[in-house]
PDB file as gemmi writes it, atoms N, CA and C in Angstrom:
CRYST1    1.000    1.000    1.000  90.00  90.00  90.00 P 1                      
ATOM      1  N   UNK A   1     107.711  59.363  75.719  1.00  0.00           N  
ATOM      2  CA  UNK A   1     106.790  60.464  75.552  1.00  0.00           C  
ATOM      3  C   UNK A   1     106.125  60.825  76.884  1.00  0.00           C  
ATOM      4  N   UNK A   2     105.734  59.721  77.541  1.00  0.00           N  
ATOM      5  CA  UNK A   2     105.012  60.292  78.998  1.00  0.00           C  
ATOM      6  C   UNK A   2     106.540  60.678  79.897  1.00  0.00           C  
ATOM      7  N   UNK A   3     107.565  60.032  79.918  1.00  0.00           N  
ATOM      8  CA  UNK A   3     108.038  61.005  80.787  1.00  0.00           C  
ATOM      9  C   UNK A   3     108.471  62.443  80.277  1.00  0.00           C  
ATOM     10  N   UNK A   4     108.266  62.656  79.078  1.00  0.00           N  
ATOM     11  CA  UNK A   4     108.629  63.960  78.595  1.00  0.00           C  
ATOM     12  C   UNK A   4     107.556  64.771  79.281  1.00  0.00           C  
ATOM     13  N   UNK A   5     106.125  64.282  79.475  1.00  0.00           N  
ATOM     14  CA  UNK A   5     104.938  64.969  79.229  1.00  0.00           C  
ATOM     15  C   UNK A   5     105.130  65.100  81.086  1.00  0.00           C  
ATOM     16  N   UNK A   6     105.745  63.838  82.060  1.00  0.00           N  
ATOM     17  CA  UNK A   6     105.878  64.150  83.065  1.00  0.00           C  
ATOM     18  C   UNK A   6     106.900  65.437  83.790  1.00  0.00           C  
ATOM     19  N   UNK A   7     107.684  65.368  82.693  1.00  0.00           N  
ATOM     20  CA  UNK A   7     108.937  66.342  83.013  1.00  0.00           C  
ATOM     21  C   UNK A   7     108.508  67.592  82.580  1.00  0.00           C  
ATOM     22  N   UNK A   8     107.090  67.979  81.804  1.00  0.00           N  
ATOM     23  CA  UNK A   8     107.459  69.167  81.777  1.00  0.00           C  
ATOM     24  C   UNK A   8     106.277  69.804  82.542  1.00  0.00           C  
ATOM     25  N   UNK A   9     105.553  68.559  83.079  1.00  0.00           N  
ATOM     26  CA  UNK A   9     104.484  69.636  83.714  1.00  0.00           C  
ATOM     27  C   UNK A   9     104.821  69.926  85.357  1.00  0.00           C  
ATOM     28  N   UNK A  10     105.782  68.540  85.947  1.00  0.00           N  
ATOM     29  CA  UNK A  10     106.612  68.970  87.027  1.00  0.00           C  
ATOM     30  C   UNK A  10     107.254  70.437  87.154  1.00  0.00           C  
ATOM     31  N   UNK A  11     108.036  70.630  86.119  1.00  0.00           N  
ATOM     32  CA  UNK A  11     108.659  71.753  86.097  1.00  0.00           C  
ATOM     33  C   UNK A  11     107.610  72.746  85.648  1.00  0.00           C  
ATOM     34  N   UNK A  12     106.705  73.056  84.818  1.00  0.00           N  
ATOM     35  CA  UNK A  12     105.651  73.993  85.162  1.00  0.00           C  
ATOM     36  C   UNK A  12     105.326  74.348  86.283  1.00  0.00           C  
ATOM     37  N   UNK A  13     104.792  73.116  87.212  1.00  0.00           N  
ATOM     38  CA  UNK A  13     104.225  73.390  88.391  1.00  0.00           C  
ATOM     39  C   UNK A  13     105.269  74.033  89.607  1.00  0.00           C  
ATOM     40  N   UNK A  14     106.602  73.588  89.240  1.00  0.00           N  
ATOM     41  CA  UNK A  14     107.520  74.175  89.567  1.00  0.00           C  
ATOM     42  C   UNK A  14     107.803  75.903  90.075  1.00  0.00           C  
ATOM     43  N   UNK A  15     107.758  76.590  88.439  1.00  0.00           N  
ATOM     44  CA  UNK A  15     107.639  77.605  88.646  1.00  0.00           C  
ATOM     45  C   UNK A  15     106.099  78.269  88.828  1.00  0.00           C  
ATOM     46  N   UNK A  16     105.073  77.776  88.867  1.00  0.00           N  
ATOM     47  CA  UNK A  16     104.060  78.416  88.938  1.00  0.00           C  
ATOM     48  C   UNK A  16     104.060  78.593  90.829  1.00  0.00           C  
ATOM     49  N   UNK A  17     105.086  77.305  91.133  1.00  0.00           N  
ATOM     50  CA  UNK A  17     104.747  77.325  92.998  1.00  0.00           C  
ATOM     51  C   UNK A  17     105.713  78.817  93.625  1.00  0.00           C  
ATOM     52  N   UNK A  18     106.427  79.377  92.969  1.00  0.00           N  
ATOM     53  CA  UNK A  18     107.237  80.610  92.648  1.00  0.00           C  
ATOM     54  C   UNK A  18     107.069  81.390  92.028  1.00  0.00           C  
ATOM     55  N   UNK A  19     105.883  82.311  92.336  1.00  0.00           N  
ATOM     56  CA  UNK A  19     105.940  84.130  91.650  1.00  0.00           C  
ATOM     57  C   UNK A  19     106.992  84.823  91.996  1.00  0.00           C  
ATOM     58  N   UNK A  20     107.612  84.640  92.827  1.00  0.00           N  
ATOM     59  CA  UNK A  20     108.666  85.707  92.914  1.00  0.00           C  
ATOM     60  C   UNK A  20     109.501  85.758  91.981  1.00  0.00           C  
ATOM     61  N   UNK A  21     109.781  84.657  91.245  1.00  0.00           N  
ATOM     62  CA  UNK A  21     110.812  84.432  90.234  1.00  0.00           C  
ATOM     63  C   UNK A  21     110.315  85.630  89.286  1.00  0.00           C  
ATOM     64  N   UNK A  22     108.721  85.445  88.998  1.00  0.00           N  
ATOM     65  CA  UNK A  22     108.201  86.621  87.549  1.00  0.00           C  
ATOM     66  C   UNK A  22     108.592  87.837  88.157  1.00  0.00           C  
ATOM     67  N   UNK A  23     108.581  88.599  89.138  1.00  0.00           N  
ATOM     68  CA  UNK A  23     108.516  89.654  89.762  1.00  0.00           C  
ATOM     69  C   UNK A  23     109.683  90.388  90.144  1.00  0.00           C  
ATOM     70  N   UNK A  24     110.878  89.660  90.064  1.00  0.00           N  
ATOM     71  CA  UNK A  24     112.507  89.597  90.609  1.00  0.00           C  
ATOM     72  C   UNK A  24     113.041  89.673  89.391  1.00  0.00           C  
ATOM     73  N   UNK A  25     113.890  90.428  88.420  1.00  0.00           N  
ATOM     74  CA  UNK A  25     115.109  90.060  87.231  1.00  0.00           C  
ATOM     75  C   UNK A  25     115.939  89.261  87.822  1.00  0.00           C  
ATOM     76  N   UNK A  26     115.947  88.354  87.733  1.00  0.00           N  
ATOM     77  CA  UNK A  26     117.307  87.439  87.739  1.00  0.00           C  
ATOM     78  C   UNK A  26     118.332  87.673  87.817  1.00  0.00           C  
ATOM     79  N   UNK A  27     118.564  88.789  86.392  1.00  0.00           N  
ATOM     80  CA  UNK A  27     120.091  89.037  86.271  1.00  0.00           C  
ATOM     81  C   UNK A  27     120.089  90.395  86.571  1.00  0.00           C  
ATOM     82  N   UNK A  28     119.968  90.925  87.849  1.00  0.00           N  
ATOM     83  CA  UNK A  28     119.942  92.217  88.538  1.00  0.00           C  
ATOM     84  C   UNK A  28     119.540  91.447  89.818  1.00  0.00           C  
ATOM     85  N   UNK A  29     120.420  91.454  90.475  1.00  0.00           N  
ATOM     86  CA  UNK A  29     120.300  91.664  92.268  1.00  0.00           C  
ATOM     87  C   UNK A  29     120.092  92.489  92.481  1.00  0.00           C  
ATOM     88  N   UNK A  30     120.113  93.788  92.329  1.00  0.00           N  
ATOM     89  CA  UNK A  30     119.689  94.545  93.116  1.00  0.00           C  
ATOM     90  C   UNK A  30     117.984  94.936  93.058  1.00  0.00           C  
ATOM     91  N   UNK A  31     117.412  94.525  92.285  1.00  0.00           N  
ATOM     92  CA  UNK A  31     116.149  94.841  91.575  1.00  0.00           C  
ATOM     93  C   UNK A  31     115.425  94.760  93.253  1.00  0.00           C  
ATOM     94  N   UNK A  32     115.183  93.637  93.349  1.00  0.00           N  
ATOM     95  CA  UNK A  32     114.465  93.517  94.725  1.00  0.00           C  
ATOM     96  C   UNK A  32     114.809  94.427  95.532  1.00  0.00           C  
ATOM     97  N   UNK A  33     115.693  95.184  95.773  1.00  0.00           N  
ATOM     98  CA  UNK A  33     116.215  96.084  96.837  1.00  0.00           C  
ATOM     99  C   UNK A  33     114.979  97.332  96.135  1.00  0.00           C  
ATOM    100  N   UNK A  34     115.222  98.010  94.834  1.00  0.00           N  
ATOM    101  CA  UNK A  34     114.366  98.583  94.391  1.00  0.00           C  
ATOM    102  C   UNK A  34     113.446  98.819  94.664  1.00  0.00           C  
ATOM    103  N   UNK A  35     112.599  97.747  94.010  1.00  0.00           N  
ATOM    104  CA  UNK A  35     111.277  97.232  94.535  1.00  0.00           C  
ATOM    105  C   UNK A  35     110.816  97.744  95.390  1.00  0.00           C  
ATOM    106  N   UNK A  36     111.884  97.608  96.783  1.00  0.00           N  
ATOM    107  CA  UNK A  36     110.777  97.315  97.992  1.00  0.00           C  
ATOM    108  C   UNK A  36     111.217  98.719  98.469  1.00  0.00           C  
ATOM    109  N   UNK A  37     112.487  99.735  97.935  1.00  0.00           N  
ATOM    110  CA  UNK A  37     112.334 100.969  98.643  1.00  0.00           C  
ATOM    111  C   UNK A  37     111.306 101.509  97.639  1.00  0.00           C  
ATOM    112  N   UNK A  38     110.942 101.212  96.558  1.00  0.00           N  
ATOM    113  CA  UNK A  38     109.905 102.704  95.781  1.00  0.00           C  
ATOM    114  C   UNK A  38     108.537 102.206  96.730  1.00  0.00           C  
ATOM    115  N   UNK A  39     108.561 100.781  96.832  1.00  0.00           N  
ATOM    116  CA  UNK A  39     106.940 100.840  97.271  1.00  0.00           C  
ATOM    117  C   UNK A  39     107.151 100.995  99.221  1.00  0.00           C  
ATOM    118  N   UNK A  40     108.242 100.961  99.533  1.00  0.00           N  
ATOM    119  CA  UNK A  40     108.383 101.937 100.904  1.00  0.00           C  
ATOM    120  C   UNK A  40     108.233 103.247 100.730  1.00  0.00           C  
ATOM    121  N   UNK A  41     108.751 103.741  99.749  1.00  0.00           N  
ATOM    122  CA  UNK A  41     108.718 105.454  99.750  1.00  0.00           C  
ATOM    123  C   UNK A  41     107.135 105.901  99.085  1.00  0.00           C  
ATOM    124  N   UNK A  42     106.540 104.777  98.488  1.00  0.00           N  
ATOM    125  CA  UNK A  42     105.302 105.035  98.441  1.00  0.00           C  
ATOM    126  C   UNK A  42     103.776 104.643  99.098  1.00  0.00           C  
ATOM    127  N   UNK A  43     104.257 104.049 100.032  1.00  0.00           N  
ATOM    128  CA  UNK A  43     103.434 103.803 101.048  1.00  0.00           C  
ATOM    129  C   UNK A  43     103.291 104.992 101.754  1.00  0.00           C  
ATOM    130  N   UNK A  44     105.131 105.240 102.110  1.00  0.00           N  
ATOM    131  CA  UNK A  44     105.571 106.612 103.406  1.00  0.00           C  
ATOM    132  C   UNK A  44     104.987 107.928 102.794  1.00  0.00           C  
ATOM    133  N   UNK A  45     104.441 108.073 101.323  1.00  0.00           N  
ATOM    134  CA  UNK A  45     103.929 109.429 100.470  1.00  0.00           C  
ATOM    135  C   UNK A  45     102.449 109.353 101.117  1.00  0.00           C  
ATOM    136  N   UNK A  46     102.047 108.134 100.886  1.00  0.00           N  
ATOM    137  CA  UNK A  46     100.287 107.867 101.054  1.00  0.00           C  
ATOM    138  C   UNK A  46      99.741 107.719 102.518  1.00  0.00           C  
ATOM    139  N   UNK A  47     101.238 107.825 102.923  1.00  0.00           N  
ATOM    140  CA  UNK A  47     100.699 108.194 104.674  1.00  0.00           C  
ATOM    141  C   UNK A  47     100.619 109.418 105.248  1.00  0.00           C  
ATOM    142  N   UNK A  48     102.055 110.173 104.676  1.00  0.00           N  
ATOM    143  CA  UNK A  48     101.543 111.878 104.924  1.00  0.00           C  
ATOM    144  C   UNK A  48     100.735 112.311 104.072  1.00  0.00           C  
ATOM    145  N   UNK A  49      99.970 111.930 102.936  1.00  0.00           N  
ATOM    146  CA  UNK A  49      99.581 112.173 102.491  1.00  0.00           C  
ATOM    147  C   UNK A  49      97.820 112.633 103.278  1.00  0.00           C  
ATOM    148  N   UNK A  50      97.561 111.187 103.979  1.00  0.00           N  
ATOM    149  CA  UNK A  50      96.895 111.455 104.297  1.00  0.00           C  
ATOM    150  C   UNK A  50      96.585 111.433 106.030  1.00  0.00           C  
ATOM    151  N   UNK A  51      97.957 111.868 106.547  1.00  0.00           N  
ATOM    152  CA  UNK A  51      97.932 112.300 107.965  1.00  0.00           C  
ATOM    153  C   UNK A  51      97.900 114.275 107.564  1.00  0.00           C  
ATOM    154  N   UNK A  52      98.419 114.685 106.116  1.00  0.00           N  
ATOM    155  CA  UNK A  52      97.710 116.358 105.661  1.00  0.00           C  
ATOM    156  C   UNK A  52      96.363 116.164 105.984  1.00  0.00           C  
ATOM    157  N   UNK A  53      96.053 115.229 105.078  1.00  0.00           N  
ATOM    158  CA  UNK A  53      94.112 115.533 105.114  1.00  0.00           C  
ATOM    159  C   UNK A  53      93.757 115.535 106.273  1.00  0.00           C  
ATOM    160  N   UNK A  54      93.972 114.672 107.297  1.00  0.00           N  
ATOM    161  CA  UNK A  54      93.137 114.266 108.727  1.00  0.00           C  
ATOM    162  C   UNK A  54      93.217 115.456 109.254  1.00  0.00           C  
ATOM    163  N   UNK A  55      94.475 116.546 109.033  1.00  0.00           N  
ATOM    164  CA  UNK A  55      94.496 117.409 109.519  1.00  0.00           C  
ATOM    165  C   UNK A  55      94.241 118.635 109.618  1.00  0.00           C  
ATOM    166  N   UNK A  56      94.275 118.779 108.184  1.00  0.00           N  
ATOM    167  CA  UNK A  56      93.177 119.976 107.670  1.00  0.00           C  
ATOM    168  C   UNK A  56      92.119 119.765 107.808  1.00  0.00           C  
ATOM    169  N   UNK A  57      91.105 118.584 108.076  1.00  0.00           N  
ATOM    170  CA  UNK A  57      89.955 117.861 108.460  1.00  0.00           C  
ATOM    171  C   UNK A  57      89.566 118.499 109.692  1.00  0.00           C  
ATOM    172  N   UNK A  58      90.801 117.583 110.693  1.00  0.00           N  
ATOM    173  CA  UNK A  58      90.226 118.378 112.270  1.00  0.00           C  
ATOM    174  C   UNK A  58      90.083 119.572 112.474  1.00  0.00           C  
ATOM    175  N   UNK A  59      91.519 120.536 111.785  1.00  0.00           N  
ATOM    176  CA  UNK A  59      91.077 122.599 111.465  1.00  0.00           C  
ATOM    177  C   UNK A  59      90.101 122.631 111.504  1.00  0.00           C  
ATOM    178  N   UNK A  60      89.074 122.113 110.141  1.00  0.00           N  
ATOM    179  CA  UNK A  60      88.039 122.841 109.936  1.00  0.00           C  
ATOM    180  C   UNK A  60      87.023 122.484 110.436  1.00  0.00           C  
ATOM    181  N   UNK A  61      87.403 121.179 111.356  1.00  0.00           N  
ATOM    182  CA  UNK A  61      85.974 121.296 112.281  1.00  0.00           C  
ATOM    183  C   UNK A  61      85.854 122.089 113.471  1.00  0.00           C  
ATOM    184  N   UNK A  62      87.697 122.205 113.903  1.00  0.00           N  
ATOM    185  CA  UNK A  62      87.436 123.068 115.542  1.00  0.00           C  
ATOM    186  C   UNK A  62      87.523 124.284 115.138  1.00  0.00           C  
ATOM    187  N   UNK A  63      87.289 124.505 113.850  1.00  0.00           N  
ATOM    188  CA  UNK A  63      86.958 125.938 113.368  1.00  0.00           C  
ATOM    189  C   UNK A  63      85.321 126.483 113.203  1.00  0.00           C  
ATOM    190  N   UNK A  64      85.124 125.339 112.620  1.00  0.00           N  
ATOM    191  CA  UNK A  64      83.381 125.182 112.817  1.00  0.00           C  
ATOM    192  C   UNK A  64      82.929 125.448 114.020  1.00  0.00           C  
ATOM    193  N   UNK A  65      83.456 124.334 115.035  1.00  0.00           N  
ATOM    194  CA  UNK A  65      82.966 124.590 116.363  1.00  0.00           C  
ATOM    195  C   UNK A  65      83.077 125.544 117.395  1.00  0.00           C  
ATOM    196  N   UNK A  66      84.561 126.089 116.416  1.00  0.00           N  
ATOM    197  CA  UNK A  66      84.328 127.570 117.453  1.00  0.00           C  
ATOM    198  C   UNK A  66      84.181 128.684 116.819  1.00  0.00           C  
ATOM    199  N   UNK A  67      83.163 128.563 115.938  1.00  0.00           N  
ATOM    200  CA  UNK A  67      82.074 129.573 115.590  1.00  0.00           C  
ATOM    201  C   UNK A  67      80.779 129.998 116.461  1.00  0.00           C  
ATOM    202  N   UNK A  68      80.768 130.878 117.068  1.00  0.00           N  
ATOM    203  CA  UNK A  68      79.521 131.158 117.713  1.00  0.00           C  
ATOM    204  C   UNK A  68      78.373 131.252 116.925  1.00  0.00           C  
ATOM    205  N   UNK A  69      77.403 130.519 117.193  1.00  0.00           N  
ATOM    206  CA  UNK A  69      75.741 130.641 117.004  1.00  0.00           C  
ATOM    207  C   UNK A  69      75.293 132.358 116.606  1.00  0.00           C  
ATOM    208  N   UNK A  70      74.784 132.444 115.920  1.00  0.00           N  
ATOM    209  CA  UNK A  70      73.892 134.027 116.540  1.00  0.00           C  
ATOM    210  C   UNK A  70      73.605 133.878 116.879  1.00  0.00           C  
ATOM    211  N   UNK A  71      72.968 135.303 118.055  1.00  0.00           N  
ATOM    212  CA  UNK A  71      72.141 134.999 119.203  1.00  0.00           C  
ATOM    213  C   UNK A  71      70.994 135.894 118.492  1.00  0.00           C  
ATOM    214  N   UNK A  72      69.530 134.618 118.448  1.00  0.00           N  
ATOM    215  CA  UNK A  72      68.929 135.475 117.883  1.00  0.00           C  
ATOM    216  C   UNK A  72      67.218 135.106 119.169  1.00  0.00           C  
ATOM    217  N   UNK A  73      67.747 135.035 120.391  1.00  0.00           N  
ATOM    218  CA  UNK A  73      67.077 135.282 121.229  1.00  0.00           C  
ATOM    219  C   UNK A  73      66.319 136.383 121.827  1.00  0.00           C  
ATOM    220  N   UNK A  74      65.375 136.318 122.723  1.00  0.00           N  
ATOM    221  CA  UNK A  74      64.515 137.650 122.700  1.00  0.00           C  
ATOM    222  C   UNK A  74      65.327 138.130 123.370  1.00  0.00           C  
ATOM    223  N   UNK A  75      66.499 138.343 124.152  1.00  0.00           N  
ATOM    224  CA  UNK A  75      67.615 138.930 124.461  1.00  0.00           C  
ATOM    225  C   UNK A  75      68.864 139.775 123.362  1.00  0.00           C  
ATOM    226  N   UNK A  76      68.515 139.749 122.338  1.00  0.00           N  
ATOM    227  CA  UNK A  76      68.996 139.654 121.300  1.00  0.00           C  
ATOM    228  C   UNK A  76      69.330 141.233 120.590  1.00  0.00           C  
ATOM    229  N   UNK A  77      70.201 141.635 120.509  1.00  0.00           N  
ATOM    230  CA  UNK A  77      70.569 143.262 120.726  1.00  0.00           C  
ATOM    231  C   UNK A  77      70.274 143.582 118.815  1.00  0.00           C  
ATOM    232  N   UNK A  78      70.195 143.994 118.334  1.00  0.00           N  
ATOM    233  CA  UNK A  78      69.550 144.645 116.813  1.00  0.00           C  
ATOM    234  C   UNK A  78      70.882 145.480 116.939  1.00  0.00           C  
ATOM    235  N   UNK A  79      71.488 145.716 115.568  1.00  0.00           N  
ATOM    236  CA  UNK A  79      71.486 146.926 115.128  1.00  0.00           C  
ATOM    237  C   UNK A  79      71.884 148.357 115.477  1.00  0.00           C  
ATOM    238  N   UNK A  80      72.983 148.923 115.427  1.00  0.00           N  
ATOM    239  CA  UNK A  80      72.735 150.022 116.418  1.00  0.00           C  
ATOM    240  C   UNK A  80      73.302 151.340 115.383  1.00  0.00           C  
ATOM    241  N   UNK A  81      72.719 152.439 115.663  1.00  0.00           N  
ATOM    242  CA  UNK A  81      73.478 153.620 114.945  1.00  0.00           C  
ATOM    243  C   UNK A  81      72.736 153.776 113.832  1.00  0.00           C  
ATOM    244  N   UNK A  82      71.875 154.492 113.306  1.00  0.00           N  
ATOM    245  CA  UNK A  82      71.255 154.722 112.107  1.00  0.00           C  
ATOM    246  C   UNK A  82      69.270 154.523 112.642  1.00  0.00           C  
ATOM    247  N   UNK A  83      69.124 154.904 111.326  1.00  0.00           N  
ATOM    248  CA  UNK A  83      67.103 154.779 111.515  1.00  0.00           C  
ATOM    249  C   UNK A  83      66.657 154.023 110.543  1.00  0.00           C  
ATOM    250  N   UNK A  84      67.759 153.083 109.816  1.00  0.00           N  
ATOM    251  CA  UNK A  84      67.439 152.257 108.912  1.00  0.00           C  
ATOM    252  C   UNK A  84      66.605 152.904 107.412  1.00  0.00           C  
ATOM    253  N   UNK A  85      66.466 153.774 107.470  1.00  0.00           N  
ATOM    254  CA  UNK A  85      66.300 154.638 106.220  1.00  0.00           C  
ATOM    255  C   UNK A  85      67.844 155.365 105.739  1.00  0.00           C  
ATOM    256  N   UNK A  86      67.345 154.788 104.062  1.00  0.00           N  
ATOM    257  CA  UNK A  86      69.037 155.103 103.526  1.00  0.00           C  
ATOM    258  C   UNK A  86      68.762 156.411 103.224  1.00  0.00           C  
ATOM    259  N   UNK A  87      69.899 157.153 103.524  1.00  0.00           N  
ATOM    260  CA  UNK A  87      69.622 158.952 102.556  1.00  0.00           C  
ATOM    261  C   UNK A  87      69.469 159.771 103.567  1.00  0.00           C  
ATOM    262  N   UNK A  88      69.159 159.244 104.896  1.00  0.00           N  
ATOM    263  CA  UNK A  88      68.632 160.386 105.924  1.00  0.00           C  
ATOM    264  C   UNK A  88      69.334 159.995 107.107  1.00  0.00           C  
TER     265      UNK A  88                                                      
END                                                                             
């Protein structure tokens, strides 16, 4: 009885020292090949993904920045053409 009880927790510990085994089909070799291109091709999505954003990011800041200020200094030109009364 104890070596039964020894034999089976060896081999428990066995596979517990091996996740890959849960993660791999056995009876499909190719599975692992799988695997590792979807989560390559989905890494390579979540990188342009967000080399778009960074970049529409920087647009709209050197768009921001090259917005001129008003100039609303005592140099500051008003308005031109009319007497600011509507109708006349």
């Amino acid at each position: 009885m104890r070596r039964l009880i020894a034999t089976l927790t060896a081999a428990s510990l066995g596979l517990a020292a091996t996740p890959a085994l849960a993660q791999v089909q056995q009876n499909n070799p190719n599975a692992a090949n799988r695997s590792m291109e979807t989560s390559g091709q989905m890494r390579a999505l979540r990188q342009e993904q967000t080399t778009q954003g960074n970049t529409l990011r920087m647009d709209i800041q050197r768009n921001q920045a090259a917005t001129p200020a008003p100039n609303t200094g005592p140099n500051a030109i008003g308005p031109t053409g009319g007497t600011g009364v509507i109708g006349r």
